[in-house]
N, C-alpha and C positions, 0 to 999 in steps of 0.2 A: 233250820240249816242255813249257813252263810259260810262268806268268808270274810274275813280278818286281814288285816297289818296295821300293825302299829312302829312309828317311825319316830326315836327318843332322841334328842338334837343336845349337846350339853356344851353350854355357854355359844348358842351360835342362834342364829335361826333358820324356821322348818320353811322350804317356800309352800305354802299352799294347791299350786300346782304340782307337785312332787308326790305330796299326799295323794292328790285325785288321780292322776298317773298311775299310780302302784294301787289304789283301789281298784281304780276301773278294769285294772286287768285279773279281778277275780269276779266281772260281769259275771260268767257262765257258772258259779256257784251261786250267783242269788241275785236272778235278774229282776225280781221285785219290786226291791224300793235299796237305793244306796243313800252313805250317810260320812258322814266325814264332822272333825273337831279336831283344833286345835288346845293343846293345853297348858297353858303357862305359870311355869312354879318357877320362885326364888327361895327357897328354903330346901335344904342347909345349900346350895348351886344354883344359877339360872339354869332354867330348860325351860324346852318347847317339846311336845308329844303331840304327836298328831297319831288320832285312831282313824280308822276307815273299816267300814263295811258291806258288803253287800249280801242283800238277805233273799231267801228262798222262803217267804210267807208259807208254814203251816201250822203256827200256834199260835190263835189272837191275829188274825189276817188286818184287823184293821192298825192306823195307824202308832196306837198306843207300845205295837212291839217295835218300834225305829230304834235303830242305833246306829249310832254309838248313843247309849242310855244311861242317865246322872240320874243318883240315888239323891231324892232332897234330902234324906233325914244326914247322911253321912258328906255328901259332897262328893263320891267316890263315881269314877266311870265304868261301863264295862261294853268291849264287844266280845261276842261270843258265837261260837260256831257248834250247832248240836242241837239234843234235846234231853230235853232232862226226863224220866218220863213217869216219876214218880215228883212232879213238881204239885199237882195239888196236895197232895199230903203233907209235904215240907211248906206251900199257901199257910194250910189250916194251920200246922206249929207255929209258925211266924204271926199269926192274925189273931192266935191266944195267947201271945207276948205282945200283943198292941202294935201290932205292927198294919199300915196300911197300905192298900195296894189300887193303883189308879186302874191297869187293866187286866189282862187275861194271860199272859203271855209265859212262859218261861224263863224267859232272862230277867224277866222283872222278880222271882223269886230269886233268881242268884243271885240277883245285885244285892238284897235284901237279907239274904243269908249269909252275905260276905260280911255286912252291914254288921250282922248281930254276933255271928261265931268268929268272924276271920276265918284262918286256915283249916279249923275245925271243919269247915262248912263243906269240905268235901267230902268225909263220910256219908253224909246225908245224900247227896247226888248218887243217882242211880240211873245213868243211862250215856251218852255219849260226847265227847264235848273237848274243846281248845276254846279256854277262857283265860281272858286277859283283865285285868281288874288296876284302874290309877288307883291307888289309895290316899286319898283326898288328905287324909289326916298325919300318915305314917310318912307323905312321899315320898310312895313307892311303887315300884309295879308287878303286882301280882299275877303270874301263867299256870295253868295249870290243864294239865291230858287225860283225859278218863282212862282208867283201870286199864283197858285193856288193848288201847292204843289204835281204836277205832277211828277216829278223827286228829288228821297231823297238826303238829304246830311246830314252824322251823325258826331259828331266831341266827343272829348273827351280832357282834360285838367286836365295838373297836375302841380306840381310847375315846372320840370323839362322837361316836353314835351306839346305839342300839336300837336291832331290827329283831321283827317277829313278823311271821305271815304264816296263812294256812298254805301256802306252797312255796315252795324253792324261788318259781320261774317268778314268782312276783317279790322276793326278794334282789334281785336279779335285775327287776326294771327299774328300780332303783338309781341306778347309778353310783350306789354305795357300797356294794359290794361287788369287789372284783373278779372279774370271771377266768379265774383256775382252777384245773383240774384238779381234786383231791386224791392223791396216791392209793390213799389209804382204803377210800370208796372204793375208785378203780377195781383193788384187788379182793376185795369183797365181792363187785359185781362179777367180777368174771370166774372167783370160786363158784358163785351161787345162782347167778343170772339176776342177782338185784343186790341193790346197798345195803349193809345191814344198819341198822338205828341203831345208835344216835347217828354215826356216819351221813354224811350226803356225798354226793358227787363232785358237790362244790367245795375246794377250801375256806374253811374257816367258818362254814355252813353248818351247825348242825339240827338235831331233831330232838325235844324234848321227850324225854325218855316217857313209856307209856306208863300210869301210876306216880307222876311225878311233880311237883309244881317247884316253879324259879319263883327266887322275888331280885330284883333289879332294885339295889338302893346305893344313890350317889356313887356308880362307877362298881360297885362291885355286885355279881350272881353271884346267888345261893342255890341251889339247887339239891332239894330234899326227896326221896322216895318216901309216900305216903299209904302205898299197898301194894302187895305182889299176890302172885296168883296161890301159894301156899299158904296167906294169910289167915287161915280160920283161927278156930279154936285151939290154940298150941299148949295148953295145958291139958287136952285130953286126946291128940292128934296122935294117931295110931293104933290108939285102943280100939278094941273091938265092939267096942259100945256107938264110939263115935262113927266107926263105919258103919254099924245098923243103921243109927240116927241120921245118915246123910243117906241109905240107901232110901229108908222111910221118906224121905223129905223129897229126894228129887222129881217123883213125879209132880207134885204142890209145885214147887220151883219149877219147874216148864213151865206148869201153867200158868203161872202168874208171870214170868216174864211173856212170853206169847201175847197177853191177855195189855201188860204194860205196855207192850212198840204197838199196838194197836191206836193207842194217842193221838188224834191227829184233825186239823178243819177241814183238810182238803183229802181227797180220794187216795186209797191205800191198797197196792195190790203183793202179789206172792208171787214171786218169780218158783216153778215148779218144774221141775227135771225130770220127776219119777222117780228120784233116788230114795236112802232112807230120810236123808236131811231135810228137804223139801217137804216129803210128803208128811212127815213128821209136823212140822209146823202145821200143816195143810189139816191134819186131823185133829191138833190140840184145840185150834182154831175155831173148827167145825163141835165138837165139844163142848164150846161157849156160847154157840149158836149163830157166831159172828156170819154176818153175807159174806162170800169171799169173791172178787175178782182176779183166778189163775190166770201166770202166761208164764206161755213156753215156746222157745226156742225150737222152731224143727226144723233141722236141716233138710234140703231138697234132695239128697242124693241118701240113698236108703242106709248107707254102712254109718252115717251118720245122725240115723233118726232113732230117735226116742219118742214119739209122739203117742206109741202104743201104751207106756206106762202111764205119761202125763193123762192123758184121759182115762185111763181106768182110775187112778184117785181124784180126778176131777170130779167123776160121773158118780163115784162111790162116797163122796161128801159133797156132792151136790152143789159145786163152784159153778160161779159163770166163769166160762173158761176160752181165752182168748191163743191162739197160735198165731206166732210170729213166723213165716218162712221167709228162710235166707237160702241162696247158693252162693254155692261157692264165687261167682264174678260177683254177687252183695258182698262178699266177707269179703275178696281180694279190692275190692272199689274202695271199702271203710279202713284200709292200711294206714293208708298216707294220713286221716284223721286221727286213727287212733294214736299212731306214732305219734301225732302233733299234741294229743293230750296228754302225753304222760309228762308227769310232774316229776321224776325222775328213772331213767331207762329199764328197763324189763322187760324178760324174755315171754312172760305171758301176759293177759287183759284186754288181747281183743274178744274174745267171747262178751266179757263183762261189758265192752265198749258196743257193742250190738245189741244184745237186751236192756241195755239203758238205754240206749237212744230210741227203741222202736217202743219200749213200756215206755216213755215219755210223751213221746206221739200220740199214744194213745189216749194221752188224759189224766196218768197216772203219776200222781208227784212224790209218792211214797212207797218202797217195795219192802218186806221183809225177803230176806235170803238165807239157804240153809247153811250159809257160810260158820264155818269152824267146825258143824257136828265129826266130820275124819278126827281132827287134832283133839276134842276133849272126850270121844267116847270109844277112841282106839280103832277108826277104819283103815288106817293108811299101813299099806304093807312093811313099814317100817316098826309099828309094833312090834313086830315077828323075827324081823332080819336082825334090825340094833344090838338088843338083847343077845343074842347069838354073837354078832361081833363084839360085842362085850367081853362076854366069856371066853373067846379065840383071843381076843388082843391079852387079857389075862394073863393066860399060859404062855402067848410066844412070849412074850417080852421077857421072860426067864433064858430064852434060847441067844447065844451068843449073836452079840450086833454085825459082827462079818458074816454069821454064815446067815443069817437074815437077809443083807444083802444080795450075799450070792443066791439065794434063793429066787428072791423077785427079782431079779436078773434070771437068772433060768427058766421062771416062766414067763415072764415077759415076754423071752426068745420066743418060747417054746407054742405060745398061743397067738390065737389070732387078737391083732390088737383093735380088738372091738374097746368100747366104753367102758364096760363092767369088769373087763379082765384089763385095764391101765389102772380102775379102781382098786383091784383084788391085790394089784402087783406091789400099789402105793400102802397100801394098808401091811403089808408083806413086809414092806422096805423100811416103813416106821423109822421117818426120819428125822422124828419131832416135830414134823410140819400137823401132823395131826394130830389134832387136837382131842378127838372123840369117834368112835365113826361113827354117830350121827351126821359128824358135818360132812363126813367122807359119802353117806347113803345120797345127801341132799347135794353131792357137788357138781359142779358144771365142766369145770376145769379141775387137774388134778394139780400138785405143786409141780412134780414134773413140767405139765404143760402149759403151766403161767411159764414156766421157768424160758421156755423155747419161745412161748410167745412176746415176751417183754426184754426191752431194747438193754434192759438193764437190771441188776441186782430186785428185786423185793423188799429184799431187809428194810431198807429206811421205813417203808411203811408197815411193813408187820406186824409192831407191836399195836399198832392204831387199830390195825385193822382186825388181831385177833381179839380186843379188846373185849366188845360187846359179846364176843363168844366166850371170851375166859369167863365174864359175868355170867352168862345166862348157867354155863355149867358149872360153875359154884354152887347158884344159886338152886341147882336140880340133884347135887350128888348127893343129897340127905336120900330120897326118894326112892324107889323103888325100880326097878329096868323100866316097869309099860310105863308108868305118871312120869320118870325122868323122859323117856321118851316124849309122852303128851306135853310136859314143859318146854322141851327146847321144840318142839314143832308148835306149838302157840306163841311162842318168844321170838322164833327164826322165819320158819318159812311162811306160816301164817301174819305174823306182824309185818315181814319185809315185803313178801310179795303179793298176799291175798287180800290182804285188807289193803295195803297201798294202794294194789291195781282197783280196788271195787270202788275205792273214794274220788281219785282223779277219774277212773274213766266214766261212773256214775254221775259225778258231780259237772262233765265236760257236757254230759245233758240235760243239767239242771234238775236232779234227782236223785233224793236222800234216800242209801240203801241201810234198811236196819238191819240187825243179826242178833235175833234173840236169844239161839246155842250160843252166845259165849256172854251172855249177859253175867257181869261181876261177881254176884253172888250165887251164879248156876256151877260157875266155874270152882269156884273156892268150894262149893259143897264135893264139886267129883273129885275134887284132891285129896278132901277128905278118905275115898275109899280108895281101897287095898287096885295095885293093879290087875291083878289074875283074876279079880270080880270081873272087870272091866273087860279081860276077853274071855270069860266063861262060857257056857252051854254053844248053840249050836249055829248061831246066827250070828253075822256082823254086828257089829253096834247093839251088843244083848241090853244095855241098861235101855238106851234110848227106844230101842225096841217094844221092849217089856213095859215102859213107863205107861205108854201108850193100851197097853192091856188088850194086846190083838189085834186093835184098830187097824194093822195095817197088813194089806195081803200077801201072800208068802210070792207072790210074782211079782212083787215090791223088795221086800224081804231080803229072797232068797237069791235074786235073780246075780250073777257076775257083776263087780264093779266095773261100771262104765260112765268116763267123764264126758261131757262134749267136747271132741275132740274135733279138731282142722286138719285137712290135709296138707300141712304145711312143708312134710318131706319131698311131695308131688309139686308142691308148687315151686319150691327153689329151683326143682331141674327142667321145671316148665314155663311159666308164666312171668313168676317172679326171679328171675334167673337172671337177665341181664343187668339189671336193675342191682340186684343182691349183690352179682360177681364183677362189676367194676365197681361198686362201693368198696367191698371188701380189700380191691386191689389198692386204696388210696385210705386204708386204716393209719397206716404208718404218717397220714398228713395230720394239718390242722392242730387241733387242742391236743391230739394224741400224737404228735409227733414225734416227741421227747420218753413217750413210754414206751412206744410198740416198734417191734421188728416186722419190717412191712410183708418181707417174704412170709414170715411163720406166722403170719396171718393167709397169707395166700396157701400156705400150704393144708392150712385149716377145711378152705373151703375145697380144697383136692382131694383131702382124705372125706370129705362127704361126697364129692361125686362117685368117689369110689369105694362109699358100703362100708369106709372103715370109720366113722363117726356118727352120729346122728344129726338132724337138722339143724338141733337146737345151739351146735355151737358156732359153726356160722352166720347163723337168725340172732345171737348173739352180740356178734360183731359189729353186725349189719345194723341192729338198732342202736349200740353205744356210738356209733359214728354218726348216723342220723341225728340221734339227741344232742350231739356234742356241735354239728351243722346247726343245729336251730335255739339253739339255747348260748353257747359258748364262742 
């Protein structure tokens, strides 16, 4: 696990301090050992490429894993960020093709299988990764994102350079790329409470898409998709055979990834909740016979503990099991940090930012997490609702476009204007702003309330900005209501915000978080199966459940969905109040000047002191003005 930038200079030169500069500031991803190269090609253009890395030793601690790492046999470089975790097996292919290898590590198998396949070479890879490859021979430069969009890679392009880095902010220190605000982002974040990918916040910033590799040659990208999440067997996808066949398989599939992210030199622990996803891991785990070190999170004030579940499958598969307690002044102390880690603005991740930094304290440089099991085995209550709004959007849209209006105009009046009924009235109004109402379940802001909020029209970014959502539901309308649903919540909310937030605020304590539930080919197997499987019999998450074969207690089980959740309503009218409500008074300044209406941002934070909003849209505010303070 590291981080990356690579700085491509064409007919100029790279200074060498520039390089260590934009290195150094991904110190807290791989305090290690850092590394840095300059690289000089005149064919078919002069250039300079300077790589930089900084690594987070857990595979091949000793020196032999250094990079940035040159392939003798090819001449080709590579830094790289990840793990691969079926890298002995791809070893042994490459070592019965004559291939040699000086030490132990995983990057030295990719260099090596870039070496022999090229782009082929990503099939092979199974596990998590932003790889950047010089192509010694081709002069070129090869990028590339694991499957499922686990590990970022952001790049930037002008006539004169080409940037990549594992985060935004170190693109940024640069001095290369300019610091404006991206419209398009903007209004992404403020439908969703985060940027959607490819989008950044920054102009002209973007994200290489998850599943995808660039190649950079002589001034122009390319940029190919090499796997999506429906990519299995499409010559027998649908049939009823093939659904047996993936039902039959996926308990194998857990446990062989579970059994993979276990990989590792240095100590590996289980972040445990108590939920189904956790303890899931927690049991496949124990099944293998593996030692476990649990930890969990327990809040100090009791409406927000869990610590009753975590120890009953602590004690029930026999983990050494560590509690972490926080209160509330620990979580509101860790604000001002966490805000300062994020790699680009979001309305959630301090949870994430607390249990990394205290499991790191403790010794522990490697966590698996039961992150994605909601989005690919159908927990999240939007299985349930979407579907339904499916069917209702259906039928209205036959009903005359005036009296639609007048409709959600009369109820708008007519109800109190909580969240869900400005939702119900926009969905009502169907004014072409929406898109799906998936994106309407996941919204933050409605178009309405961009509308009041922003100093000015939308339009010009629109099209940007629906962009990545046109793609994703393209790419889901073959599909089924629940799997359409599991797709755009593994492409949306999971890609923009859950895995975003687990990388930057994980990685801000120097701690590789893995996630076994959405390992590549766990994933492509459940698409395989029909959705109405997937919320059949009588328990949440029945496949993931059942795979397990009872392993897990029905006071596990059965119990109500409950996330770790913050008092974050309590604090805005409390503690964090002052703080919040003259930030919010001063949105209308700064980088946002030119976008936002200062009042109807004030007026944001009025309809939450008075019950007619939730936190989250104010907490909103508060942090895209913070980030755009410390970044922009």
């Amino acid at each position: 696990m590291c981080g990356i930038v690579g700085i491509l200079a064409r007919n100029g030169r790279l200074p060498p301090e520039l390089l260590e500069r934009a290195t150094k500031s991904l110190e807290h991803r791989g305090p290690d050992d850092s590394g840095t190269v300059i690289i000089q090609d005149t064919k078919p253009e002069s250039i300079e490429l300077g790589l930089g890395n900084r690594r987070l030793a857990i595979l091949d601690l000793s020196p032999a894993g250094h990079q940035p790492m040159q392939d003798p046999a090819t001449g080709n470089w590579i830094v790289y960020n990840g793990e691969i975790y079926n890298f002995a097996a791809i070893r042994k292919k490459l070592e019965q093709d004559g291939v040699h290898f000086e030490g132990h590590c995983d990057t030295e198998v990719i260099l090596a299988a870039y070496g022999r396949w090229g782009v082929h070479c990503l099939s092979e890879l199974r596990g998590i990764f932003a790889i950047a490859i010089w192509d010694a021979k081709q002069h070129r430069l090869f990028l590339a994102r694991d499957p499922m969009g686990i590990k970022p890679l952001y790049y930037y392009a002008s006539t004169q350079h080409f940037l990549f880095a594992s985060e935004v902010r170190t693109l940024l220190v640069t001095g290369l790329v300019p610091k404006r605000l991206d419209g398009a982002g903007l209004l992404n974040y403020l439908t969703f409470g985060s940027v959607c990918d490819p989008n950044t916040l920054v102009e002209s910033v973007l994200s290489l898409p998850p599943g995808h590799y660039m190649v950079w040659d002589g001034g122009t990208t390319t940029t190919t998709q090499y796997w999506d999440l429906t990519d299995g067997d499409r010559d027998s996808a649908g049939s009823a055979e093939a659904a047996q066949a993936a039902l039959a398989r996926l308990p194998e599939l857990l446990e062989e990834s579970v059994r993979l992210q276990l990989v590792s030199d240095v100590p590996v622990g289980v972040f445990l909740s108590g939920g189904i996803d956790s303890s899931s891991i927690v049991g496949l785990l124990a099944r293998g016979g593996a030692h476990l070190n649990t930890f969990s999170l327990v809040f100090r004030e009791a409406d927000h503990n869990e610590a009753v579940h975590s120890r009953a499958i602590a004690t029930q598969f026999n983990t050494e099991h560590h509690e972490i307690t926080v209160s509330q002044n620990d979580a509101l102390a860790a604000i001002p940090a966490a805000l300062a880690a994020m790699d680009q603005p979001s309305i959630d991740g301090l949870n994430s930012f607390l249990i990394s930094r205290q499991v790191r304290q403790a010794g522990v440089t490697v966590a698996l997490s039961g992150l994605g099991g909601d989005e690919l085995f159908g927990g999240y209550e939007s299985f349930h609702t979407v579907p339904r709004m499916e069917r209702f959007v259906s039928g209205w849209k036959h009903v005359p476009r005036l009296l639609r209006l007048a409709f959600a105009a009369a109820y708008a009046g007519a109800f109190p204007k909580s969240d869900r009924n400005q939702k119900l009235a926009a969905l009502a109004r169907d004014d072409g702003r929406l898109l799906h109402p998936y994106f309407l379940a996941r919204m933050l802001f409605t178009p309405a309330q961009r509308d009041r909020l922003l100093a000015q029209s939308d339009a010009p970014y629109r099209v940007r900005a629906d962009a990545p959502l046109r793609d994703r539901l393209a790419r889901a309308r073959h599909l089924d209501p629940i799997n359409r649903v599991s797709y755009l919540e593994a492409r949306c909310y999971m890609l923009n915000t859950l895995l975003r937030d687990t990388d930057c605020m994980s990685m801000a304590a120097s701690l590789e978080v893995r996630v076994p539930l959405i390992d590549h080919k766990l994933a492509e197997n459940l698409f395989a199966i029909a959705g109405s499987v997937k919320l059949a019999g009588d328990v949440p998450k029945s496949l993931l459940v059942n795979a397990l074969g009872g392993a897990l207690p029905d006071s596990i089980v059965r119990r109500p969905k409950q996330g770790f959740t913050l008092p974050f309503a309590h604090w805005l009218c409390d503690e964090l109040r002052p703080g919040v409500e003259s930030t919010i008074r001063q949105v209308g300044q700064g980088p946002l000047a030119s976008f936002f209406d200062a009042r109807a941002a004030g007026r944001v934070w009025e309809q939450f002191l008075n019950g007619d909003t939730s936190w989250s849209r104010p907490w909103s505010l508060y942090v895209l003005h913070r980030w755009c303070e410390l970044n922009l």
